[in-house]
N, C-alpha and C positions, 0 to 999 in steps of 0.2 A: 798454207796458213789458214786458221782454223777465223771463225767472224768476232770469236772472241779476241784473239790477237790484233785484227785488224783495229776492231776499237778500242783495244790501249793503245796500240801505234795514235788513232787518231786523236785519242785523249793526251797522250805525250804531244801531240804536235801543238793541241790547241792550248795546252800547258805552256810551251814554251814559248809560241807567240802572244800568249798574254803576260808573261816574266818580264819578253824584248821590248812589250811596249811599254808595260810597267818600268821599268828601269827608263825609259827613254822621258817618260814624263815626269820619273823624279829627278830627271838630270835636267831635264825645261825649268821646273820649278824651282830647285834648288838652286838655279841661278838669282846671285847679289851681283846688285852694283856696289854697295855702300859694305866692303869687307870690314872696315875698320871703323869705328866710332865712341872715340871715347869720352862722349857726351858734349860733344862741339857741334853737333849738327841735330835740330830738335827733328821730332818726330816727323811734324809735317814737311818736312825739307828734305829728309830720310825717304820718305812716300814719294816725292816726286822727283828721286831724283833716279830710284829705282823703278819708276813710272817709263822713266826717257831710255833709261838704261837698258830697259828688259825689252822694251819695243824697238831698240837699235839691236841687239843682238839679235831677237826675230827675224828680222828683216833682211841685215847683214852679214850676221857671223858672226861679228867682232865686239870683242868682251869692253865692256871701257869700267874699269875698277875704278873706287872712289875709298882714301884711307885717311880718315881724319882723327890722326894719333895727337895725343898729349904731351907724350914725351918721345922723341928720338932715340933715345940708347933704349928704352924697353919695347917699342916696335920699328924695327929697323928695313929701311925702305926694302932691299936684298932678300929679306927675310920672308917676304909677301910677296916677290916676285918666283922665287925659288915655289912655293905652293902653287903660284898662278901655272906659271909653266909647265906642271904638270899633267892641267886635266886643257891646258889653253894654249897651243902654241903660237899664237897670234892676242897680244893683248893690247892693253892702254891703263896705265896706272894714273892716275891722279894722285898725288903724296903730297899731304900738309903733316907739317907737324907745329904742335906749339911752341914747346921749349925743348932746343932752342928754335926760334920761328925761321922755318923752310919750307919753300914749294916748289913742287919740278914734276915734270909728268916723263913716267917711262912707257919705253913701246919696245914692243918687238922689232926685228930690224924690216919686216914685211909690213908691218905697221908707219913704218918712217912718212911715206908720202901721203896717209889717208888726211890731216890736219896742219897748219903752220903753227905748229906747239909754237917757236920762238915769236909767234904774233901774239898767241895767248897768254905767255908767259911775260911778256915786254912790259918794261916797268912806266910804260910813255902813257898817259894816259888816251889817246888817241888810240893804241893797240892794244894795249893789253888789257884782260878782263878779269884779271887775280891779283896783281902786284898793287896796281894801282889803288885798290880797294883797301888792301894791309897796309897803304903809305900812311906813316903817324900823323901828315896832314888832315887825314879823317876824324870826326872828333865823335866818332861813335866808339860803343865800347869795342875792347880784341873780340868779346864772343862776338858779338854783331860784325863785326868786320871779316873775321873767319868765315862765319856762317857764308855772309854774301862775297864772298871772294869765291870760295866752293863751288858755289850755286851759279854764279856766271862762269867762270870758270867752266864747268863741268857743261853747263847747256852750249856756249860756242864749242867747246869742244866735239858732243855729239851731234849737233848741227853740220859742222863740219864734215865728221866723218859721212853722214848719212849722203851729203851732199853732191860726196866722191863716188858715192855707189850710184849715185843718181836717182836719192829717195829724198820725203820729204817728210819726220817725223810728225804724227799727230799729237802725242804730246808735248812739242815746244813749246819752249815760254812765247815763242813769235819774235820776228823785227819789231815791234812796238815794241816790245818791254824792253830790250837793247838798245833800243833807240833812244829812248824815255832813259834809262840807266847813262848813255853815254853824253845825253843833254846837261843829266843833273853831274855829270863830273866834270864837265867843260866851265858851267857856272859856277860850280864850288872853286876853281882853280884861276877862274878868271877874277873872281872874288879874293880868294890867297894872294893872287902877284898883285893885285891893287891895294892891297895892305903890304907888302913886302915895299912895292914902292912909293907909296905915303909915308912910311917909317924912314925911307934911306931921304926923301924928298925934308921931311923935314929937321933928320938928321944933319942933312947938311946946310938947312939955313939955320940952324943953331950955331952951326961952325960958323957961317958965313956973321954972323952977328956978332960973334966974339972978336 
């Protein structure tokens, strides 16, 4: 083998180990959290939530997708799971849609034990950190309500996961801000049922006077 051959051999190599890394860092990069957004989630909410997103997958392995559709028949939850699967055999779907209004988070079946989806998803307000926020007792508007159902939603969720691998996300929102969120829904509601029952309280001495 002549010196010339030797250095295309070596230029073929260094060729191809810079293609493998190059592909490897547009596959890092090209990762989204936020697949879907059809202008329900603003920009700055978009940033961090593929901020949590991207640093759980780092860390992890494990994708946790965010699809915040308009309509239901034109992005259909199957539909985005069916692409997920392909390049992610391990995932986590977060799925809103507006009309009609639905929320459910899908997983892989390897996925099942990294979160208590049904604590996430719990319409109690005590558990849950999606349902609770969409309850028409809120008297903020649907975007606003969407927006921060997504956003808590999605942070316990990656909380979670991280939590199972035994990490600890530097971009979370933190316990305070949870904490602070779950204060301000106990008083909105303790607030509701003392209007619900000064209504039936004085309901019924209207009756009682007749």
């Amino acid at each position: 083998m002549t010196s010339a051959d030797l250095r295309r051999g070596a230029l073929a190599s260094l060729l191809f180990l810079f293609l493998a890394h190059f592909y490897t860092l547009l596959a890092e990069t090209s990762y989204r959290t936020v697949i879907v957004n059809d202008g329900l989630l603003p920009p700055k909410t978009v940033a961090k939530i593929d901020e949590m997103g991207a640093e759980l997958y780092e860390k992890t392995k494990v994708p946790v997708f965010v699809a915040a559709v308009a309509d239901l028949n034109a992005t259909k939850p199957m539909t985005l799971i069916e692409k997920i699967r392909r390049d992610y055999p391990t995932y986590v779907l977060l799925y809103l849609s507006k009309e009609p209004m639905s929320v459910n988070i899908f997983r892989s079946k390897d996925a099942e034990k990294l979160a208590d989806y049904d604590q996430i998803l719990s319409p109690w307000p005590w558990r849950g950190t999606i349902k609770p926020v969409m309850s028409p007792a809120f008297s903020k508007s649907e975007d606003v309500k969407i927006e921060v159902a997504i956003f808590n939603g999605f942070a316990d969720l990656v909380d979670q996961i991280a939590a199972s691998r035994g990490i600890t996300l530097k971009s979370s929102i933190g316990s305070q801000s949870k904490e602070s969120f779950l204060i301000a829904r106990w008083i909105f509601y303790a607030i509701l049922l003392f209007l619900v029952l000064q209504y039936f309280y004085y309901k019924r001495k209207r009756r009682a006077g007749k």
